[in-house]
C-alpha positions as CSV (number, residue, x, y, z in Angstrom):
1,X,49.6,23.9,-29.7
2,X,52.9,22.3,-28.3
3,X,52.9,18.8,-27.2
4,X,55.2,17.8,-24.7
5,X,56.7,14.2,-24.6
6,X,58.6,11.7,-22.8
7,X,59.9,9.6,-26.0
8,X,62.7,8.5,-26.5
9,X,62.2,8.7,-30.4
10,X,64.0,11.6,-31.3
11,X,65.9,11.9,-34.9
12,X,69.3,13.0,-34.6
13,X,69.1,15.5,-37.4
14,X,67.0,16.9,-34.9
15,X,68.6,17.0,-32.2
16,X,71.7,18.7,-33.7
17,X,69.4,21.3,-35.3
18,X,68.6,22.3,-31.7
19,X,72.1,22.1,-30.3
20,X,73.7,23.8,-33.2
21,X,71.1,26.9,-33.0
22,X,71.8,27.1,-29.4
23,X,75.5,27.1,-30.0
24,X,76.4,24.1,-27.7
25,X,80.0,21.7,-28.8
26,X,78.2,18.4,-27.6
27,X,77.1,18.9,-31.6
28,X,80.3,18.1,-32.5
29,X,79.7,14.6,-31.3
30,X,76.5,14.1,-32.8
31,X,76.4,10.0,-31.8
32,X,77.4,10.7,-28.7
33,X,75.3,13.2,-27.9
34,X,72.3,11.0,-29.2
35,X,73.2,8.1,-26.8
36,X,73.5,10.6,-23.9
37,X,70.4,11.7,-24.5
38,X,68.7,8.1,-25.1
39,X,70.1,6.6,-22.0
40,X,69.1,10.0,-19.2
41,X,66.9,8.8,-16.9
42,X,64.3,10.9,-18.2
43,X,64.4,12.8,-21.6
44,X,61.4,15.2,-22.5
45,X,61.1,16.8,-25.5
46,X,58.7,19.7,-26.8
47,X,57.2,19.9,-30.4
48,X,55.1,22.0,-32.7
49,X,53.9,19.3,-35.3
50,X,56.8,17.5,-36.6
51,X,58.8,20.2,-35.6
52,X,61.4,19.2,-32.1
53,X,61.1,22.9,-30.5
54,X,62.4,22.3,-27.3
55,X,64.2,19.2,-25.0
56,X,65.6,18.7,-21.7
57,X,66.4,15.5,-19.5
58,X,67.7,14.6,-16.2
59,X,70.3,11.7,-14.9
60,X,70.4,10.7,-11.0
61,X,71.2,8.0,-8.6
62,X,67.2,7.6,-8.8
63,X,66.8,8.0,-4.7
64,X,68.7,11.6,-3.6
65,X,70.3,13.3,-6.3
66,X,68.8,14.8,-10.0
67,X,70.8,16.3,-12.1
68,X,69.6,18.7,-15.0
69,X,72.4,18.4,-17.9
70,X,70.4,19.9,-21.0
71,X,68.1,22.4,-21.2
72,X,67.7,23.6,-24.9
73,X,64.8,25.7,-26.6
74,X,65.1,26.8,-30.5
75,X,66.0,30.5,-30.8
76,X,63.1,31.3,-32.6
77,X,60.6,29.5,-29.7
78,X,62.5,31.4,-27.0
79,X,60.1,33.2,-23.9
80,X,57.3,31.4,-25.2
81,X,57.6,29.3,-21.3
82,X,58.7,26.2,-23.3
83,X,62.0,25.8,-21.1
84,X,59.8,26.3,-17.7
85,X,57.0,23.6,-18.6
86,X,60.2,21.2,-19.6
87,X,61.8,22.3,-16.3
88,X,58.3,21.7,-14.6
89,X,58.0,18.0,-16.2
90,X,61.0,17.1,-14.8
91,X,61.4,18.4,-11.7
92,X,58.0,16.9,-10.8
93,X,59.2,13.1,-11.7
94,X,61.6,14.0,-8.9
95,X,60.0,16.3,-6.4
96,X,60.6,14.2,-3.2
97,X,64.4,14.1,-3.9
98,X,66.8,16.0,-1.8
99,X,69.0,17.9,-4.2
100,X,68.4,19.1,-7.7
101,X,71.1,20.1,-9.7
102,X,72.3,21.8,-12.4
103,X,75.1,24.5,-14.1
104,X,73.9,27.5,-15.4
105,X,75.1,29.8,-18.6
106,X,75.4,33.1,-17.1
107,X,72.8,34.6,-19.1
108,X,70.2,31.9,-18.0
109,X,71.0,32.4,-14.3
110,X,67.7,34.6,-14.1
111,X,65.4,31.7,-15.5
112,X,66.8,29.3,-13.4
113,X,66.0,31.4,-10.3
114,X,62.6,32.2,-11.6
115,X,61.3,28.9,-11.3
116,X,63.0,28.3,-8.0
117,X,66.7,27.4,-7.9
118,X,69.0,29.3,-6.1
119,X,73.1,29.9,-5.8
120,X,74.5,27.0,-4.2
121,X,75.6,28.5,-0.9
122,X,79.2,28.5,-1.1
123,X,79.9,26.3,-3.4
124,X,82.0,26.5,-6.4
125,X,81.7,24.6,-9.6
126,X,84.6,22.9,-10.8
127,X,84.5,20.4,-13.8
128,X,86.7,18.8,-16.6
129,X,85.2,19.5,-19.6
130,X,86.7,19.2,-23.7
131,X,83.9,21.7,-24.9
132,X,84.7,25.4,-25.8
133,X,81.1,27.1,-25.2
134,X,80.9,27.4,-21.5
C-alpha cells in the first residue's frame, strides 16, 4: 500500500535516487534541487514503506497561476497510476485557479493529456535553461 504525503521531510539521498533513475540534470545540483523542492508551494511525495517511490510539487502566484515543475516516478513503479494520484493531489489544492501549467517530455505528452491537459493553443515554449536532458 502506497502512502501519499505532503512533508516536507524528504532525505536528499532520496531525492537524487529518484532524479538520477529518471535521468533529470537538476541531480547535478543536489542542494539546489533540495531547496527547490523544500520551498514549492506544495511538494507531495509517494512511498512504499521507507521507500520515496514517487514526488511532484507545484509553485504559483497562489491566486491565478500553478505551475507543475516536477513530476518524477521511479522506473521500476512506472504505470502503477502513481504519477496521476500525485497529479490529482495537486491539481485539487488548486482547482479554482485559472491556468495550470506545465512542460511536458515528449514521451509523457500522452499522460498529461490523459488526465486532462491539453496543447496550449498556439503557444510556443520558450525558456533559458543550463540543463542537457530536455
Amino acid at each position: 500500500m502506497l502512502d501519499y504525503r505532503s512533508t516536507r521531510d524528504i532525505p536528499l539521498s532520496d531525492v537524487l535516487l529518484i532524479y538520477r533513475a529518471n535521468g533529470w540534470s537538476a541531480a547535478e545540483k543536489p542542494e539546489l534541487l533540495h531547496k527547490a523542492l523544500l520551498n514549492s508551494e506544495t511538494l507531495i511525495s509517494a512511498w512504499d514503506g521507507k521507500k520515496l517511490v514517487g514526488l511532484g510539487n507545484a509553485i504559483s502566484d497562489g491566486h491565478l497561476v500553478v505551475y507543475y515543475p516536477h513530476l518524477l516516478v521511479l522506473p521500476a513503479y512506472h504505470g502503477r497510476g502513481i504519477g496521476r494520484e500525485i497529479m490529482r493531489r495537486l491539481r485539487q489544492r488548486y482547482e479554482r485557479f485559472h491556468q495550470h501549467m506545465l512542460v511536458a517530455e515528449a514521451t509523457a505528452v500522452n499522460f498529461y493529456e490523459r488526465i486532462g491537459f491539453v496543447r496550449a493553443g498556439r503557444t510556443v515554449p520558450m525558456w533559458i535553461y543550463a540543463g542537457g536532458d530536455h
